[in-house]
Short mmCIF file of the C-alpha atoms (twelve columns), coordinates in Angstrom:
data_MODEL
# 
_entry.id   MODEL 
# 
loop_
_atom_site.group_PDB 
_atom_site.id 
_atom_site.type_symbol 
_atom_site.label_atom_id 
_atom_site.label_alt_id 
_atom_site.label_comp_id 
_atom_site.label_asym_id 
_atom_site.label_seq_id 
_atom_site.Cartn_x 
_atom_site.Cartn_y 
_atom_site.Cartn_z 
_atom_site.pdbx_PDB_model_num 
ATOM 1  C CA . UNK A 1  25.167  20.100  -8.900  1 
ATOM 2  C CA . UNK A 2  24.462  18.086  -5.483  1 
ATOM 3  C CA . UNK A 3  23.884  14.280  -6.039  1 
ATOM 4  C CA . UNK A 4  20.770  13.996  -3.483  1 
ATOM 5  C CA . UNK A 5  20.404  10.426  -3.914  1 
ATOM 6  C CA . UNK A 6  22.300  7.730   -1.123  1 
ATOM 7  C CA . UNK A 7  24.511  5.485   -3.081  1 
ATOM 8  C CA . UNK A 8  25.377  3.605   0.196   1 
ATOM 9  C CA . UNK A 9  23.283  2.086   3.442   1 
ATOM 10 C CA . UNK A 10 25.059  4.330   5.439   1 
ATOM 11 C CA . UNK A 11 24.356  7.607   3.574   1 
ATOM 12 C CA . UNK A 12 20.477  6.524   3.708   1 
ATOM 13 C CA . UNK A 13 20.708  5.429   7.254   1 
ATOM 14 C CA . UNK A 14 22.393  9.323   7.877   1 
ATOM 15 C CA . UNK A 15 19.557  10.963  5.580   1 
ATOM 16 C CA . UNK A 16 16.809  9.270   7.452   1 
ATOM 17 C CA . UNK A 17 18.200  10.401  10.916  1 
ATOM 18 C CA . UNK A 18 18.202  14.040  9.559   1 
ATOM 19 C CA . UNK A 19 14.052  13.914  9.046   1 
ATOM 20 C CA . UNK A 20 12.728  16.115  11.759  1 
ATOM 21 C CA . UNK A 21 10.820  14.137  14.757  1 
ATOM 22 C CA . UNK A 22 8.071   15.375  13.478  1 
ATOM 23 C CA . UNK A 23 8.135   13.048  10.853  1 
ATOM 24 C CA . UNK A 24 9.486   10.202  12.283  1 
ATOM 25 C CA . UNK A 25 7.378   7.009   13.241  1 
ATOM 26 C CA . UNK A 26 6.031   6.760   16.503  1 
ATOM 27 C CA . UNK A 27 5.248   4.157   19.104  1 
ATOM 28 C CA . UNK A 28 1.598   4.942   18.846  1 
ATOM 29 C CA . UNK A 29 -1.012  1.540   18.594  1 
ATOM 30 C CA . UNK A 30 -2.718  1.165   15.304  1 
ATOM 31 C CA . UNK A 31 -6.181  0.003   15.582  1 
ATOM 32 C CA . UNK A 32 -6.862  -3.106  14.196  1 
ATOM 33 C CA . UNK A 33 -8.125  -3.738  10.526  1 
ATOM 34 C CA . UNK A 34 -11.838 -4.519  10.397  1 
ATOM 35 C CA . UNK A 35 -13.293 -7.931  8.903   1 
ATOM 36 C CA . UNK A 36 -14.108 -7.309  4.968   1 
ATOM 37 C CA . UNK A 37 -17.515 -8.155  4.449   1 
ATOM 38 C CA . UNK A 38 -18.314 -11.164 2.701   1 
ATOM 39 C CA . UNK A 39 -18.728 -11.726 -1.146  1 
ATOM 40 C CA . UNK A 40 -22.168 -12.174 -2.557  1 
ATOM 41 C CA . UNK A 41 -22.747 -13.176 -6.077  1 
ATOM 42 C CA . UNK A 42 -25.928 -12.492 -7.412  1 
ATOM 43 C CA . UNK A 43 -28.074 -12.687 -10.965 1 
ATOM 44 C CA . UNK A 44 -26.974 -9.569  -11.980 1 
ATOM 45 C CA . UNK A 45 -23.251 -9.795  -11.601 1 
ATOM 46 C CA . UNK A 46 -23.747 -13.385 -13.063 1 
ATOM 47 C CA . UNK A 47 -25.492 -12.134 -16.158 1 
ATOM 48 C CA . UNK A 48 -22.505 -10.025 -16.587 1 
ATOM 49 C CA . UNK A 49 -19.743 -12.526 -17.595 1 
ATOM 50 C CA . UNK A 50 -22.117 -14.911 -18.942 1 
ATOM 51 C CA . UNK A 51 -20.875 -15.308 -22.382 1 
ATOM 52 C CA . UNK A 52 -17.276 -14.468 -21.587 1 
ATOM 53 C CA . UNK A 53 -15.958 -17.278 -23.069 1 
ATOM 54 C CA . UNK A 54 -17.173 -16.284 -26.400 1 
ATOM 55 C CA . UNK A 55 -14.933 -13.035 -25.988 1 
ATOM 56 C CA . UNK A 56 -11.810 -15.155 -24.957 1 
# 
C-alpha cells in the first residue's frame, strides 16, 4: 500500500508541481467584490427576538 499523503514540505512542494497546468493558478485579474448592501431592521424582524431574554 502507497502512503499518498506528504509527510515533508518538500514532498508537497513536488506533489503540487506534478498538477497538470491545467489546474494550476493563473495570472488572470479577479474582479473586484461588490459593496454588501446595507442592513435594515424592521418591525417584523424586531418582533422576532422580542422576548428572547425570557428563553435565555
Amino acid at each position: 500500500m502507497r502512503n499518498t499523503e506528504a509527510d515533508t514540505l518538500d514532498e508537497l512542494i513536488d506533489d503540487c508541481t506534478e498538477v497538470p497546468a491545467e489546474l494550476r493558478p493563473t495570472e488572470k485579474v479577479l474582479p473586484e467584490p461588490r459593496a454588501a448592501a446595507k442592513w435594515q431592521v424592521t418591525d417584523a424582524n424586531a418582533a422576532q427576538v422580542d422576548d428572547l431574554d425570557a428563553y435565555v
